[in-house]
C-alpha positions in Angstrom: 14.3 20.8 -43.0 13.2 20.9 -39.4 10.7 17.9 -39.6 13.7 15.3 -41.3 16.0 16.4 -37.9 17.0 12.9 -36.8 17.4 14.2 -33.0 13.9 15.8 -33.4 12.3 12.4 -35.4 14.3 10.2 -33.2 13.5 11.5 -29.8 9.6 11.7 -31.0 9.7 7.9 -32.0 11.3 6.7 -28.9 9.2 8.6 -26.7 5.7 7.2 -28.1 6.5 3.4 -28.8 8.5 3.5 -24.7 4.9 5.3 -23.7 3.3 2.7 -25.9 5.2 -0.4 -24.4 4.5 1.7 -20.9 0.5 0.8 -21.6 1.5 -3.1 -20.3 3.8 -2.8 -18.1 1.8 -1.5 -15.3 -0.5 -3.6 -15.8 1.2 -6.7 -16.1 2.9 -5.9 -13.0 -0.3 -5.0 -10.9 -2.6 -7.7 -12.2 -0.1 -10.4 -11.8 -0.3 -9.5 -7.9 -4.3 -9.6 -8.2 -3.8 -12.8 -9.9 -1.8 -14.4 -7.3 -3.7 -13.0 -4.1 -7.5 -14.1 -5.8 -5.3 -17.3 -6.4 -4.3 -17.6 -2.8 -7.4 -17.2 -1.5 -8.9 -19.8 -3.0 -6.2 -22.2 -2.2 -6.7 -21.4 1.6 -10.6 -21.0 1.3 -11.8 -23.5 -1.0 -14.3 -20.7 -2.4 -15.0 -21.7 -6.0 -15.6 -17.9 -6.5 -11.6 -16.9 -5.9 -11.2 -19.6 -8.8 -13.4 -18.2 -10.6 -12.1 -14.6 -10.8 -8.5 -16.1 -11.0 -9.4 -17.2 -14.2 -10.7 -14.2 -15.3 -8.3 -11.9 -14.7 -5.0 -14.5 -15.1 -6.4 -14.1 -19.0 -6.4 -10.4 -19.0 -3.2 -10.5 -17.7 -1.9 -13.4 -20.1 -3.0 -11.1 -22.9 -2.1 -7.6 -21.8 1.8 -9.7 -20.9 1.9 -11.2 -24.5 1.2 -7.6 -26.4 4.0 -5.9 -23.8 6.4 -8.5 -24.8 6.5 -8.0 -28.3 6.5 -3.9 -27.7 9.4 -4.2 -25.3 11.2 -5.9 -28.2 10.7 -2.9 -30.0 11.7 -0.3 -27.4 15.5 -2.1 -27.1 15.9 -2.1 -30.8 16.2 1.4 -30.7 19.4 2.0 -28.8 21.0 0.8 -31.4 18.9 2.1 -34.5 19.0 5.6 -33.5 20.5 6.1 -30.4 24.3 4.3 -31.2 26.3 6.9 -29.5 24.9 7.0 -26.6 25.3 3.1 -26.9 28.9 3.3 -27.3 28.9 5.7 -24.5 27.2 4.1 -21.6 26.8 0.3 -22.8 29.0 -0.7 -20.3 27.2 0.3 -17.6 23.2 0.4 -18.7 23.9 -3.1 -20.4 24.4 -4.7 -17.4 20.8 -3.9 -15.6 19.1 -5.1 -18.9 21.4 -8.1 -19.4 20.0 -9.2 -15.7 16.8 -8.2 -16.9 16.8 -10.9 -19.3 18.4 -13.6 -18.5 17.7 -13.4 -15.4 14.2 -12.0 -14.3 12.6 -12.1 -18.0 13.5 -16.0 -17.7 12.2 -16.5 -14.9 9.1 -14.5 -15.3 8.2 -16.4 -19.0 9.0 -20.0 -17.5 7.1 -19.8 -14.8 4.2 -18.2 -16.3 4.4 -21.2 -19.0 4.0 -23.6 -16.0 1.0 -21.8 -14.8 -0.7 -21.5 -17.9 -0.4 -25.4 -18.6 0.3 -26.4 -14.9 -3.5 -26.5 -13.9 -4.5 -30.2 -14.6 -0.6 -31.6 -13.9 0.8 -29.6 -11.1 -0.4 -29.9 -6.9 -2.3 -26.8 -5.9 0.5 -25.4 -3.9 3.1 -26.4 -6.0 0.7 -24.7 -9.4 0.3 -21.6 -6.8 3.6 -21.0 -5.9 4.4 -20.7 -10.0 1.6 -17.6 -10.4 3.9 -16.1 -7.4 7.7 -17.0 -8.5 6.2 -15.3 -12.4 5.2 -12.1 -10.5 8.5 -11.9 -8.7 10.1 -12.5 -11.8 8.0 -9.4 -13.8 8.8 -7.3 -10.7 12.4 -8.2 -10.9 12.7 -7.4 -14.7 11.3 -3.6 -13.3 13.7 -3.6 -11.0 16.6 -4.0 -13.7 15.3 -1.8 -16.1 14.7 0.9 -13.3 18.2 0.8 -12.6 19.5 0.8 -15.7 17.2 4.4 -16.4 17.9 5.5 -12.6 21.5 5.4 -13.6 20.5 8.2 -16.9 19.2 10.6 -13.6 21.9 10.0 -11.5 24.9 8.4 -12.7 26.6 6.3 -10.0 29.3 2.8 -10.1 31.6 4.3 -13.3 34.4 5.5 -14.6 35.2 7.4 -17.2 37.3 5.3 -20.1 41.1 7.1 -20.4 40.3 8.5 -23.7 36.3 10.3 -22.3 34.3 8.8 -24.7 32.6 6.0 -22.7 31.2 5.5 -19.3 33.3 2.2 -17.7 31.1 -0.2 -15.3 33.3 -0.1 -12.0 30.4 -1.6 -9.0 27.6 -3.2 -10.3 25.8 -3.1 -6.7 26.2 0.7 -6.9 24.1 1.0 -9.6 21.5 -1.9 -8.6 21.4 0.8 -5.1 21.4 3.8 -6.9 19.4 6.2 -4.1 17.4 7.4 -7.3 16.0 3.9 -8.1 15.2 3.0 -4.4 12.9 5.3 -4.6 11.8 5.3 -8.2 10.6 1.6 -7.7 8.3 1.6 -4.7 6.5 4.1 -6.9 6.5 2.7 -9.9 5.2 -0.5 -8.3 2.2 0.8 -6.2 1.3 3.2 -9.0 1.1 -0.6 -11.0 -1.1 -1.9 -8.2 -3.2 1.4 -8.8 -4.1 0.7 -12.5 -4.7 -3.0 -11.5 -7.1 -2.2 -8.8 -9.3 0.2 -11.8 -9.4 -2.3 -13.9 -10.9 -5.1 -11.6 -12.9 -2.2 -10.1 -14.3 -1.4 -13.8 -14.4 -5.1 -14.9 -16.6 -5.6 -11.3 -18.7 -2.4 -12.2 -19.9 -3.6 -15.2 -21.1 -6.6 -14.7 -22.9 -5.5 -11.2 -24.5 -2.6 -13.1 -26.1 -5.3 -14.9 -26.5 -7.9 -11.9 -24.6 -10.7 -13.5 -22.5 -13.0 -11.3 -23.1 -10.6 -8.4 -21.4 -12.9 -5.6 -18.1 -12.7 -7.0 -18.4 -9.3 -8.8 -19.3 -7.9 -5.1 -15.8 -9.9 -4.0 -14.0 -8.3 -7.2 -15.3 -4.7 -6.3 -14.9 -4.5 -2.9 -11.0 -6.0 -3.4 -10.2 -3.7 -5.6 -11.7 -0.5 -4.1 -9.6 -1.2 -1.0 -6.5 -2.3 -3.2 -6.9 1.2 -4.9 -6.9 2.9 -1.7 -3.9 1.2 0.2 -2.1 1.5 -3.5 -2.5 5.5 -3.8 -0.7 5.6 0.1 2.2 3.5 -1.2 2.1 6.1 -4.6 1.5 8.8 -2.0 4.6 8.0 0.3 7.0 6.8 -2.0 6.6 10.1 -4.3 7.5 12.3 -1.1 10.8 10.0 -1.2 11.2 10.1 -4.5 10.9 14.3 -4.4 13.1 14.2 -2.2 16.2 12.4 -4.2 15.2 14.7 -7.3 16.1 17.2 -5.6 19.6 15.9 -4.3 20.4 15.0 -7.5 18.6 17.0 -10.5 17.0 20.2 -8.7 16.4 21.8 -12.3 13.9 19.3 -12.1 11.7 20.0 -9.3 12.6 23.4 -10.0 11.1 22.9 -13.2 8.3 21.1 -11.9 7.4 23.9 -10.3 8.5 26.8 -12.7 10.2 28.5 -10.1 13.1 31.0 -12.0 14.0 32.6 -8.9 15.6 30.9 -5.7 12.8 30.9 -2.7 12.6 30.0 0.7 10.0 29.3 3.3 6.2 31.0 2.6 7.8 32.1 -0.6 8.6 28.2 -1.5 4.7 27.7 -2.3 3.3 24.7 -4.4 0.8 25.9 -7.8 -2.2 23.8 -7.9 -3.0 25.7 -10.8 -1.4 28.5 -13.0 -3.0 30.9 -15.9 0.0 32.4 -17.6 2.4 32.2 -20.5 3.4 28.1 -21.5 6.5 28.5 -20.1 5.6 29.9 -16.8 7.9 32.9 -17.2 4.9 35.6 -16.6 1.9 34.7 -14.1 -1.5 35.9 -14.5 -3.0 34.3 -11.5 -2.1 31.3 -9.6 -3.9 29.2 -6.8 -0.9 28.3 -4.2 -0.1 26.4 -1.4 2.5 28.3 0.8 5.4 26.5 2.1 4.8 23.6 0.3 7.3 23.0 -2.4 9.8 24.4 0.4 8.0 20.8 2.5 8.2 19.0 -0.7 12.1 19.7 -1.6 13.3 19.9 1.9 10.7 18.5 4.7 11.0 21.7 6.5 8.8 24.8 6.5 11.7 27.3 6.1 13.6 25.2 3.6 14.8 27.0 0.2 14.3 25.9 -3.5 16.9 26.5 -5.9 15.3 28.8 -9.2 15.4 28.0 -12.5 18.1 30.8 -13.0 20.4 30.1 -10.1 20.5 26.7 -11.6 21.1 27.4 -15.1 24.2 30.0 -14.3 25.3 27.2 -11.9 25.8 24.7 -14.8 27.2 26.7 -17.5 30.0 27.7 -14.9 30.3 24.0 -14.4 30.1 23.0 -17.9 31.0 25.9 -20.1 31.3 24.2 -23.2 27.9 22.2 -23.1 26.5 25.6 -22.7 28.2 26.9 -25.3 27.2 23.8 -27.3 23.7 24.6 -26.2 23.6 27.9 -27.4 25.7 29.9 -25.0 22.3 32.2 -23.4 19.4 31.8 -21.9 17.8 29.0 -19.8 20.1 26.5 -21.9 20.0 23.7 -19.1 16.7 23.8 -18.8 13.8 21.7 -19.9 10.8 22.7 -21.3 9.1 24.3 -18.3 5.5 23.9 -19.6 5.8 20.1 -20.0 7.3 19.5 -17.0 5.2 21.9 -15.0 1.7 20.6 -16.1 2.7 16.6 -16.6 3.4 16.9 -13.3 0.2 18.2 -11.7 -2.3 15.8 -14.0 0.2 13.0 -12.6 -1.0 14.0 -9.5 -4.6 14.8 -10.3 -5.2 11.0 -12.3 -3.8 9.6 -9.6 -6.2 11.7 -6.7 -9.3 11.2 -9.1 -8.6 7.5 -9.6 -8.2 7.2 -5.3 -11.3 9.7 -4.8 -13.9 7.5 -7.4 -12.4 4.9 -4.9 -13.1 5.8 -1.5 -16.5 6.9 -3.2 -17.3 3.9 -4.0 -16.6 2.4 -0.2 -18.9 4.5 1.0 -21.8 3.5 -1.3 -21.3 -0.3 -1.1 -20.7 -0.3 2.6 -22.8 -2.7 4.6 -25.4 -0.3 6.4 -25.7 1.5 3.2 -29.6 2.1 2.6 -30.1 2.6 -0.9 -28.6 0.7 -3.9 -25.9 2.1 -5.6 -26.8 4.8 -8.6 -26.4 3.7 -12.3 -24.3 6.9 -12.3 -22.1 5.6 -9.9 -21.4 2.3 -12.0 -20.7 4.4 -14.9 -18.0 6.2 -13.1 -16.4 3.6 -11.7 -16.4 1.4 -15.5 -14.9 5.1 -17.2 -12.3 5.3 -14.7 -10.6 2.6 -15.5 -7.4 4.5 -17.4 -7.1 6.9 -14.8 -3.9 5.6 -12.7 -2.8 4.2 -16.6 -3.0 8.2 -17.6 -0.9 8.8 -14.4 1.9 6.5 -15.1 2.3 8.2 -18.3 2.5 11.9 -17.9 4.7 10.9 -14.9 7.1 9.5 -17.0 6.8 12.1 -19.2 7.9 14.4 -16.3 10.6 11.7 -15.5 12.2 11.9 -18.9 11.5 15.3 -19.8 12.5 16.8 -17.1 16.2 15.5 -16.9 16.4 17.4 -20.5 19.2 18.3 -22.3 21.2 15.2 -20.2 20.4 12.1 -21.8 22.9 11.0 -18.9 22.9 13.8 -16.4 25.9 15.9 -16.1 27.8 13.4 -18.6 26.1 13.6 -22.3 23.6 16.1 -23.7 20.6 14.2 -25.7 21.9 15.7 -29.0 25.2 13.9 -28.5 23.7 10.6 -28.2 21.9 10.4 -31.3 23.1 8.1 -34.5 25.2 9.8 -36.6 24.9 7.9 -39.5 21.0 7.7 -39.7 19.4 10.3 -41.9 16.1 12.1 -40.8 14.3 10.9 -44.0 15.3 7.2 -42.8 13.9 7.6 -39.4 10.4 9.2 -40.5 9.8 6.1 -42.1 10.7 3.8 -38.9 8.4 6.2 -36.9 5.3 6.4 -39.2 5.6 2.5 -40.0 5.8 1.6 -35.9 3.0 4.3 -34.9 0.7 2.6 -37.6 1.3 -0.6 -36.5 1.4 0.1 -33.0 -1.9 1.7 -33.2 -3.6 -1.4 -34.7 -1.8 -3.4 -31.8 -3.2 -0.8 -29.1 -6.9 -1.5 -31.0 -6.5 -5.3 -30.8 -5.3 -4.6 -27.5 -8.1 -2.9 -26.0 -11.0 -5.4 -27.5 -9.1 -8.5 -26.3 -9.1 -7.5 -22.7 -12.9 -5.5 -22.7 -14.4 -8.9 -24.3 -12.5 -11.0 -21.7 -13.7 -8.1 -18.9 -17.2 -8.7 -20.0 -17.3 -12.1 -21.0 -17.1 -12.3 -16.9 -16.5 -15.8 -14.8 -16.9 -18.9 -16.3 -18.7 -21.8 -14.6 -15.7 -24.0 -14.5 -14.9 -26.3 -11.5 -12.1 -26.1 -9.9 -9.0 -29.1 -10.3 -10.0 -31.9 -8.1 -13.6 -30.8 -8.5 -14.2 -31.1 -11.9 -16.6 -33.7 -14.0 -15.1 -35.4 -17.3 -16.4 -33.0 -19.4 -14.6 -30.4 -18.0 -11.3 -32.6 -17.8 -9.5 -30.2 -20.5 -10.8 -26.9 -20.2 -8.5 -25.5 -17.7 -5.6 -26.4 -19.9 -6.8 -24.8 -23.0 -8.7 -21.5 -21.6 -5.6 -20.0 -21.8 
């Protein structure tokens, strides 16, 4: 039966619980940043409100950290639950990113964090600040390593291949921590991070202005993160050129994909769909709205460049690799992914991301400094549902990310079906799947009313260390 395929079942359950874990990690990586700047800025000012929204948001991020943790967990225990040959086949080399990841960066990250949660009444200011900052590197580190180690499934560099083909042997460790796809996959992953941030103190700010409650540092919340969201989307912006760019060098089935382009084009024929009515897979066009010339700007940063089809492609690799395409089915587009998934999770990655910016520079404009009228309740409403926007973009990106380099689970060395336990029947994995998607969604529930009741309980009126009275001796140890 189709619905007990363990390729099917297991491909299914790791795509939601990594798309699940995916829900913290932007976060955790954008707001630790916030958390550190709103930090530093009240080290250098004094301003008890920069305190103040420290607090608030280092617990959002303390809880949003704590729930990715134990998801991430999760996530690992996979590879070898129902993905044990592609273990066996490329442990060598995608163990070593994760086992930097943590011991290194994860341990770093966690300890450091530790000392900032329960450094507040026992550590010097700059010595208690520089812990918030060393935890941050340490979370951006861990993406780094984990990056690489999925940078090296879209473009496998630094390996060998064992004497007898059926692993992948580590053979320069730097080569895959410089892996051209991951140089450019991280910028990218990191500003789009500072994105989802910057709509969640923009939201958290809107909220409690559209009901005028601690307006003096709500009105330093908002107007940070407005301009954070802006200068964020440029990094997303110019990094994603770079990042099109290397797809291209290295899987152009994928941008090819992206754009559902079956036939090789050049120049004014090399144009971009904003949108498409047609069949799912692209394959007959009713109408289109296009761009000309710019996928050919896109894939090659000229205007007469040429984009490799769909077709070209496909013939390519089954000359190249005639019994994976045999293995595949031997006809048709056997090398490629499913075009409608990649074609449209890549244009609402673009659109959450352009909405998210948009709301943003909107929301300059209305709480500029000459402006002469107060800012619509409309406007706060906006600005508080927006929130998931960049979060939304993350996702379907990474859907196009790993969808895209389908049927490689490692590009050009081991189709997805290959990688798949063979020992684990379908019947066994259904169970796995329905059990973590149940208790995932209770998690994601808990999740979300953890951080909305900490968004609105707002600042508390706490002094700052060295400030405080005796009765509020403890209560910067024990917010947390």
């Amino acid at each position: 039966m189709e619905f007990l395929d363990p390729l099917i079942l297991a491909r299914w359950q790791f795509g939601l619980t990594t798309l699940y874990h995916y829900i913290f990690v932007p976060l955790t990586l954008g707001m630790g940043l916030v958390v550190a700047i709103f930090q530093t800025v009240w080290h250098r000012t004094g301003d008890v409100k920069w305190f103040q929204l420290t607090r608030l948001f280092g617990g959002m991020f303390l809880i949003n950290f704590a729930m990715g943790v134990v998801t991430g967990i999760v996530q690992e225990f996979q590879f070898g639950m129902n993905w044990s040959a592609y273990s066996r086949f490329v442990g060598d080399v995608f163990g070593a990113p994760l086992a930097f990841e943590g011991l290194l960066a994860f341990f770093l990250e966690a300890t450091f964090l530790g000392l900032w949660i329960f450094g507040w009444n026992r550590l010097p200011r700059g010595l208690h600040l520089a812990t918030i900052w060393v935890a941050w590197i340490g979370a951006t580190l861990s993406a780094y390593f984990i990056l690489a180690a999925n940078s090296f499934m879209q473009n496998p560099v630094g390996y060998r291949m064992a004497d007898d083909g059926g692993r992948a042997e580590l053979t320069d460790f730097f080569a895959v921590l410089t892996n051209r796809v991951v140089l450019a996959t991280f910028p990218h992953t990191m500003f789009a991070a500072f994105m989802f941030a910057a709509a969640v103190v923009i939201a958290t700010a809107a909220w409690h202005l559209r009901r005028a409650q601690h307006v003096e540092s709500m009105r330093k919340a908002l107007k940070f993160g407005l301009w954070f969201m802006v200068v964020s989307f440029a990094g997303v912006a110019i990094s994603g050129d770079l990042l099109g760019l290397q797809m291209v060098a290295t899987q152009p089935m994928k941008m090819a994909a992206a754009e559902a382009l079956y036939n090789t084009a050049c120049g004014a024929d090399a144009s971009f769909s904003l949108f498409s009515i047609g069949t799912p897979d692209g394959s007959s066009e009713i109408w289109s709205l296009r761009v000309p010339y710019l996928l050919s700007f896109l894939s090659t940063h000229t205007l007469d460049g040429c984009v490799e089809g769909i077709n070209d492609l496909n013939a390519q690799y089954a000359a190249q690799w005639p019994e994976w395409a045999q293995q595949l089915g031997g006809e048709g587009l056997s090398f490629a992914p499913t075009i409608w998934i990649t074609y449209w999770s890549f244009r609402w990655m673009m659109a959450f991301g352009g909405v998210a910016v948009l709301i943003a520079i909107v929301g300059l404009w209305l709480t500029r400094k000459n402006a002469k009228r107060e800012v619509p309740q409309w406007a706060w409403r906006v600005a508080i549902w927006s929130a998931p926007l960049p979060m939304l973009g993350s996702l379907v990106g990474w859907v196009f990310t790993e969808m895209g380099r389908q049927p490689w689970i490692v590009f050009g060395l081991m189709l997805t079906e290959d990688g798949v336990s063979p020992s684990v029947p379908g019947w066994n994995v259904l169970i796995s799947l329905i059990a973590f998607t149940a208790i995932y969604a209770v998690l994601a529930v808990v999740e979300f009313k953890l951080i909305v009741k900490a968004a609105q309980k707002g600042p508390e009126e706490i002094a700052p260390p060295g400030e405080r009275s005796d009765d509020d001796h403890d209560a910067l140890a024990t917010v947390y």
